[in-house]
C-alpha positions, 0 to 999 in steps of 0.5 A, spaced: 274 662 979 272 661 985 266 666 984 264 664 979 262 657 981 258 659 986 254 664 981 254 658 976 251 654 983 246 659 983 244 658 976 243 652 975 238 652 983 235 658 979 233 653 972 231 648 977 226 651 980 223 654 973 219 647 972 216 648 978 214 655 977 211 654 972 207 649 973 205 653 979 203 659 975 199 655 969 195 650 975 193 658 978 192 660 970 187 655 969 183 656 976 183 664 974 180 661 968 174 657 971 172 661 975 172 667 970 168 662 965 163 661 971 163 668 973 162 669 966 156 664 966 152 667 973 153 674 968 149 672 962 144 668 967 143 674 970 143 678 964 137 674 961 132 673 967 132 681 967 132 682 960 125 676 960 123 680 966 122 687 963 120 684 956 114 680 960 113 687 964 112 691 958 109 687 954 103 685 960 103 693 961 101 694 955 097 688 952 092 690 958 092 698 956 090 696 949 084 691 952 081 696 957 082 702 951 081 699 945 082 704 938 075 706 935 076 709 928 075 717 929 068 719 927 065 725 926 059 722 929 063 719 935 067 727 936 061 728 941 063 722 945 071 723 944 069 731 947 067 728 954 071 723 956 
């Protein structure tokens, strides 16, 4: 009898100390959670400069090749001209 007391005591320190676990893991949870919300954040953030960035340098790449070469309709009288560039 006397053994089981003390695994009885045991017990009831371990169910004590649950609340405070818990509470100690979900306030950890809810910091994973914040952070992992801004790094979410700062990742689309980045995600959308690079996309803006390579859309205005593709489009300023090929905007100037159609101004400095713009299409003319291939003409038997322009196929000399076509020749010798």
């Amino acid at each position: 009898m006397k053994n089981q007391n003390i695994i009885d005591c045991y017990k009831l320190d371990f169910i004590k100390d649950i609340p405070e676990e818990l509470e100690l893991i979900t306030d950890h949870r809810n910091e994973l959670i914040i952070e992992n919300q801004k790094l979410k954040k700062v990742i689309w953030a980045t995600s959308l400069s690079v996309v803006c960035l390579l859309t205005y340098i593709i489009i300023k790449n090929y905007g100037k090749r159609q101004k400095e070469y713009p299409e003319e309709p291939f003409k038997k009288e322009n196929a000399t001209e076509y020749k010798y560039h």
